[in-house]
N, C-alpha and C positions, 0 to 999 in steps of 0.2 A: 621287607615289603609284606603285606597283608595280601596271605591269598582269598580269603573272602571276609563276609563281613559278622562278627559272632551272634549270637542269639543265646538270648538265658530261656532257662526251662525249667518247669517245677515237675517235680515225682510227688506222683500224689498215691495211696493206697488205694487198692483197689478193694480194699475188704470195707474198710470205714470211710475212706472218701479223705482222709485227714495228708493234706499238705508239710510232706517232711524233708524234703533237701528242694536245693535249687543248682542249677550247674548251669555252664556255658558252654557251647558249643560251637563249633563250624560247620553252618549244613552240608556241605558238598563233603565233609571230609569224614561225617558223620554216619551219612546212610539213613537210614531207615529204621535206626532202633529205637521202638514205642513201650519197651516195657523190661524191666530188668528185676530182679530180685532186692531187696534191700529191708534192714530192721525199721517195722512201726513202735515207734515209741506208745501209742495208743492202746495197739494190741497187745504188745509185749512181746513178737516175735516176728521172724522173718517170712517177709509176703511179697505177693508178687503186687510191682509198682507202674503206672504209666506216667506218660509224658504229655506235659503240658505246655506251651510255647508261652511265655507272658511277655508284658515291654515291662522293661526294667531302666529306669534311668540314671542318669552318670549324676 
């Protein structure tokens, strides 16, 4: 059984603005986390990223 219902999200850079993973999540199971570390392929190094909710369909 399905405890909630998922949501995809995009990590976007925070230095260049440039859109580099997408992931899915459970919000309730998820919390509150708006920004996580991860490599920009733009910049060529690791930077700090936030989160962006989008509708993504099946």
């Amino acid at each position: 059984m399905a405890k909630g219902k998922s949501i995809f999200c995009a990590w976007y850079c925070k230095e260049c603005n440039k859109m580099n993973y997408t992931s899915k999540y459970i919000k309730s199971a998820e919390g509150n986390i708006t920004k996580k570390t991860k490599f920009c392929s733009k910049c060529k190094k690791r930077t700090e990223h936030g989160k962006k909710d989008i509708k993504k369909s099946n």
